[in-house]
Backbone as a printed PyTorch tensor [residue, N CA C, xyz], in Angstrom:
tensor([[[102.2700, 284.6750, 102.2250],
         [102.7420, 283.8580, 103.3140],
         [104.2510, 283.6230, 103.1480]],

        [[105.0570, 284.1250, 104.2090],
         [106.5140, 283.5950, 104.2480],
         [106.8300, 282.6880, 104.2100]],

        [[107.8510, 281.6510, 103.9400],
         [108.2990, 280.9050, 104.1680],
         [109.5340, 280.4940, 105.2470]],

        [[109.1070, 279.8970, 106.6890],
         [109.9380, 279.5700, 107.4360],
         [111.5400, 278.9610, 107.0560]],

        [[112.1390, 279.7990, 108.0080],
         [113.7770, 278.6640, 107.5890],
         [113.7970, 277.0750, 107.8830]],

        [[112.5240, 276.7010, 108.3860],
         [112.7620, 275.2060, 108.3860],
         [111.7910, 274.5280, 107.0620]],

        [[111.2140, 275.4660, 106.2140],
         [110.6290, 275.3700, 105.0340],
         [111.7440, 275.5270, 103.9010]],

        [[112.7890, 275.8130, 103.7950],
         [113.9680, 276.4240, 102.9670],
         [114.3200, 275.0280, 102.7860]],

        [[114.8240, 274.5040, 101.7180],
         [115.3530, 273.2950, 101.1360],
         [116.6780, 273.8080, 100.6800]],

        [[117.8240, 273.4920, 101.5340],
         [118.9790, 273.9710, 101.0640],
         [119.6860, 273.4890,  99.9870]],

        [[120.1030, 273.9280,  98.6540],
         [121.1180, 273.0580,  97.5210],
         [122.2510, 272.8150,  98.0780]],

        [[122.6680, 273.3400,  98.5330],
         [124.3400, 272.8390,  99.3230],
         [124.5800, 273.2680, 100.9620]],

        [[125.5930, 273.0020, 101.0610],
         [125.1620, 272.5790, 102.7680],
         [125.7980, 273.9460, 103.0040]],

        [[124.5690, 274.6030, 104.4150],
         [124.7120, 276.1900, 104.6870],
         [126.1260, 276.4290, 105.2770]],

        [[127.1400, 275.2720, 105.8020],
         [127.7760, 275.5580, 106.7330],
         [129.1870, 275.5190, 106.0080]],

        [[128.9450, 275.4980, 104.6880],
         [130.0000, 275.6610, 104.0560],
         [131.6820, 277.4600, 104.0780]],

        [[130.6920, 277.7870, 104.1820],
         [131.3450, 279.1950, 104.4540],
         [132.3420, 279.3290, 105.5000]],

        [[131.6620, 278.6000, 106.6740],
         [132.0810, 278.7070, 108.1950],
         [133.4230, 277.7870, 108.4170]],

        [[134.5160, 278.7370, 108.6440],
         [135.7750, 278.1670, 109.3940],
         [136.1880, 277.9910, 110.6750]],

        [[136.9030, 276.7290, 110.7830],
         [136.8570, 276.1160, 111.9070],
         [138.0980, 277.1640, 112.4910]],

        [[138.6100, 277.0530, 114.0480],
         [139.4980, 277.8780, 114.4600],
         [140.2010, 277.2440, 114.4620]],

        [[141.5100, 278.1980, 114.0450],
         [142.8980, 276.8970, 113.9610],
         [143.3550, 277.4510, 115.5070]],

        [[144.1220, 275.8360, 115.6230],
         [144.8640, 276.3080, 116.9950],
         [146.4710, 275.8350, 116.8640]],

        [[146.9570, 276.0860, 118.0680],
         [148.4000, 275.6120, 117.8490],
         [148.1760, 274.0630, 118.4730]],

        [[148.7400, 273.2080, 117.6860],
         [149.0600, 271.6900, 118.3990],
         [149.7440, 271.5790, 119.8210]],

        [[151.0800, 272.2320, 119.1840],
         [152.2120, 271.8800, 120.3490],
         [151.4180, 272.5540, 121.4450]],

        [[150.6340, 273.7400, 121.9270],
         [149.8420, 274.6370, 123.2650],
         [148.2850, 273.1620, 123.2370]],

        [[148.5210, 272.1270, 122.7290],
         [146.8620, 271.5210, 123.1670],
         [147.6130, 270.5090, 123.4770]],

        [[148.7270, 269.9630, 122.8620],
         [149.0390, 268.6850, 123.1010],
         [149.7500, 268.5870, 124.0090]],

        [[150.7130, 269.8910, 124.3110],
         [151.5560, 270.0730, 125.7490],
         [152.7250, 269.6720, 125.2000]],

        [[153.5380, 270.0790, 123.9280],
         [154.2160, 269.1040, 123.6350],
         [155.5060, 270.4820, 123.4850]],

        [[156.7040, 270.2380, 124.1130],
         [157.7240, 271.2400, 124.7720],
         [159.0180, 271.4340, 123.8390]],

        [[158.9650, 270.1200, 123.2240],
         [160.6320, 270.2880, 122.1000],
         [160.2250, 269.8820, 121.0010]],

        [[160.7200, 270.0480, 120.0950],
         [160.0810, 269.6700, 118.7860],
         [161.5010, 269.1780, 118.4260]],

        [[161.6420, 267.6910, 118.3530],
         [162.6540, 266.9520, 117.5760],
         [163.3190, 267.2680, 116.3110]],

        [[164.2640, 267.5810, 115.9910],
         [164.4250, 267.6310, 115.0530],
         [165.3280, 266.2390, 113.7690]],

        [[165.5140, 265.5300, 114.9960],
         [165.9200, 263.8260, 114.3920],
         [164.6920, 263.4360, 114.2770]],

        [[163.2770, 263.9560, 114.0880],
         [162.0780, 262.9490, 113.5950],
         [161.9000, 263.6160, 112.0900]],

        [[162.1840, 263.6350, 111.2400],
         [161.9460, 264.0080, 110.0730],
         [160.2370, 263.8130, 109.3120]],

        [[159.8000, 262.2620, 109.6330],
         [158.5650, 262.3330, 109.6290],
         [157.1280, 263.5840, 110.1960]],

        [[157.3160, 263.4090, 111.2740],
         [157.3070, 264.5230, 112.0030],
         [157.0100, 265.8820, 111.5540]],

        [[158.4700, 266.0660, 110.5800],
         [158.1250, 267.6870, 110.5240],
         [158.1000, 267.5670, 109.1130]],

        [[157.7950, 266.5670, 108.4900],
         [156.8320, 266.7150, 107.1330],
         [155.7850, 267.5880, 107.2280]],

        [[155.0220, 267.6860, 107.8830],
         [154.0530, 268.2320, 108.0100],
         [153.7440, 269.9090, 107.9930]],

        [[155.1320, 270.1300, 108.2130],
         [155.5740, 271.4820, 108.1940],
         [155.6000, 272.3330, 106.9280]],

        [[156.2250, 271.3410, 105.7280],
         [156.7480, 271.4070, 104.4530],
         [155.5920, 271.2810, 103.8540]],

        [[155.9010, 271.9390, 102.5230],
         [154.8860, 271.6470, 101.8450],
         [155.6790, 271.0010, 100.1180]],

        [[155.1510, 270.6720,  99.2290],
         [155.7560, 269.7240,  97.8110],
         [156.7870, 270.6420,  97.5130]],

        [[157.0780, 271.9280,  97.5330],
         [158.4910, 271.9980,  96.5500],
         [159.5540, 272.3790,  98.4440]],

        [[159.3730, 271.9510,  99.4120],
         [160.2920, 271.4970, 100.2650],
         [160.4240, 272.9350, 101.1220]],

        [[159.4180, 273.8880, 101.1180],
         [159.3580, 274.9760, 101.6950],
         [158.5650, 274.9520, 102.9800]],

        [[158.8270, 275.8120, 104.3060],
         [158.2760, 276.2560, 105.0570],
         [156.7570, 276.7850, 105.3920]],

        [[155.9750, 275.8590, 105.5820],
         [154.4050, 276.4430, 105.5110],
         [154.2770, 277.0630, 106.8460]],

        [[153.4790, 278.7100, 106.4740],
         [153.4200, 279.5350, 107.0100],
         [152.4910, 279.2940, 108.2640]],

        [[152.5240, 280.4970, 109.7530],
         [151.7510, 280.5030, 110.5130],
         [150.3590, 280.3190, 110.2130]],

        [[150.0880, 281.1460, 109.4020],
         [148.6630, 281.4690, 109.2880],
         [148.1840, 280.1760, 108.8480]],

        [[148.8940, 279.1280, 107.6150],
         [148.0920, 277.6740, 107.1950],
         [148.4220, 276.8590, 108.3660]],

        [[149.6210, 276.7920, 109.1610],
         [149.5550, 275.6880, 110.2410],
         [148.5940, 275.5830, 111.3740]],

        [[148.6850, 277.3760, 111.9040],
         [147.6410, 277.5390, 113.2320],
         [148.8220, 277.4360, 114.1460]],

        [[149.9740, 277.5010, 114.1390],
         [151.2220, 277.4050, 115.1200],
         [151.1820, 278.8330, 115.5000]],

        [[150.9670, 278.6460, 117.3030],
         [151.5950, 279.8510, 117.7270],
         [153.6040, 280.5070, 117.1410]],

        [[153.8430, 281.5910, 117.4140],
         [154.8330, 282.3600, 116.9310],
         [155.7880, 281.8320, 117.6870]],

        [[155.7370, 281.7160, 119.2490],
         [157.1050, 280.8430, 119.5640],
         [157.6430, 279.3790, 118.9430]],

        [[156.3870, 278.5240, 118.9500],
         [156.5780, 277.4500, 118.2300],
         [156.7900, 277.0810, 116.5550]],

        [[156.6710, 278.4160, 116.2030],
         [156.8600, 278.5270, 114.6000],
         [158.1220, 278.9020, 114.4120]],

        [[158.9100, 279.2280, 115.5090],
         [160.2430, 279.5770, 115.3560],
         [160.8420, 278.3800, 115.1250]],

        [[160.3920, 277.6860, 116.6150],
         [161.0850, 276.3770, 116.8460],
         [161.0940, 275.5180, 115.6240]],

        [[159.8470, 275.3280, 115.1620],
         [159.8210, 274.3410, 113.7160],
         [160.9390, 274.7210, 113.1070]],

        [[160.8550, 275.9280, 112.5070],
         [161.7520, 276.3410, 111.3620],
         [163.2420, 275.8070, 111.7510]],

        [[163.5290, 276.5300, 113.2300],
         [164.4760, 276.1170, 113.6570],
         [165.0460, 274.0040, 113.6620]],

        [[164.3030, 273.7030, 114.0190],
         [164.4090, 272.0250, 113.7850],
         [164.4480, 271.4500, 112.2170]],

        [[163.5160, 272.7330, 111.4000],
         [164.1750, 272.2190, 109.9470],
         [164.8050, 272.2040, 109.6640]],

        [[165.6390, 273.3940, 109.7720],
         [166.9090, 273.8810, 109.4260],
         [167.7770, 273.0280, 109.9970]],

        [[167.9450, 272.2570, 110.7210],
         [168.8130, 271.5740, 111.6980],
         [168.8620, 269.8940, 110.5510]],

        [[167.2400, 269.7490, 110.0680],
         [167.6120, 268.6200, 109.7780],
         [167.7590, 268.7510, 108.2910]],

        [[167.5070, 269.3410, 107.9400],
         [168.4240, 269.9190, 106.4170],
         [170.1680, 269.5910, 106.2460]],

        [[170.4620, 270.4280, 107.5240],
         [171.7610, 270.3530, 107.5830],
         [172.1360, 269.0350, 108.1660]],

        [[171.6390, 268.0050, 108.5460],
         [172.4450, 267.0030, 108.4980],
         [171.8430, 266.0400, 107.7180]],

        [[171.2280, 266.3900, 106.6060],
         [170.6790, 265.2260, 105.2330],
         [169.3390, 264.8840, 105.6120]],

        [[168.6070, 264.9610, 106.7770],
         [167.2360, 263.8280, 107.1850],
         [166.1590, 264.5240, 105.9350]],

        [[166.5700, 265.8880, 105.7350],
         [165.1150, 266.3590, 104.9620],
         [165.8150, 267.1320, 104.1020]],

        [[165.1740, 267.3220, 102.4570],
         [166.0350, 268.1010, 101.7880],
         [165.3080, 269.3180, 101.2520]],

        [[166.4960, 270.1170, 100.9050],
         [166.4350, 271.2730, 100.7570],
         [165.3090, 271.7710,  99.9160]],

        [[165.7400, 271.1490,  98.7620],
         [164.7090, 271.0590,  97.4530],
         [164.2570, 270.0330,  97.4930]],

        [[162.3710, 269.9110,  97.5330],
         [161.4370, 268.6920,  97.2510],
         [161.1300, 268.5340,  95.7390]],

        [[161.4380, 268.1210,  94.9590],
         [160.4600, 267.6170,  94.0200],
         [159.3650, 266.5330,  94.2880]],

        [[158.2530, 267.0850,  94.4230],
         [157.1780, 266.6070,  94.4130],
         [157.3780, 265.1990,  96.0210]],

        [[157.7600, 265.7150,  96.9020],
         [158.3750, 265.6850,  98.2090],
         [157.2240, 264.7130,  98.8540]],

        [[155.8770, 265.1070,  98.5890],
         [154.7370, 264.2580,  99.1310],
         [154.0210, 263.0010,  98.4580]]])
C-alpha cells in the first residue's frame, strides 16, 4: 500500500527551495527620480564594505540600476555617503 502525499509527514518545510520573484521597486511603486540628497534611502543599495549591490540581489530593472549607481556616485561626491564602509550597517 502507498502512501498518499497527505500521509507524508514533512521534517522541514517543502517550500523551502522555492524562490520568490524579484521585481523592480521603482516599476511597482511608480517611483521616477531617485534622490540622490536622501542618503538613507540609498543605503539600501550598499552593502557593509560601502559597495554597489548588484542587479541580480536588488531585482532593479537595468534603467533604474543605472540611475542608483548614478545617485551614489553623486552622493559620494558631496560627503552624504562614503566611499569606504567599515562595517557601514
Amino acid at each position: 500500500m502507498a502512501a498518499s502525499r497527505e500521509d507524508v509527514k514533512f521534517l522541514s518545510n517543502p517550500k523551502i527551495g522555492l524562490k520568490r520573484k524579484k521585481y523592480c521597486r521603482f516599476r511597482k511603486f511608480g517611483i521616477k527620480y531617485i534622490d540622490y540628497k536622501d542618503p538613507d534611502f540609498l543605503l539600501q543599495f550598499i552593502n557593509e564594505q560601502g559597495k554597489l549591490l548588484p542587479r541580480r540581489i536588488t531585482g532593479n530593472s537595468l534603467k533604474y540600476q543605472r540611475r542608483v549607481a548614478t545617485a551614489v556616485k553623486r552622493a559620494r561626491h558631496l560627503g552624504m555617503l562614503p566611499f569606504i564602509g567599515d562595517l557601514l550597517k
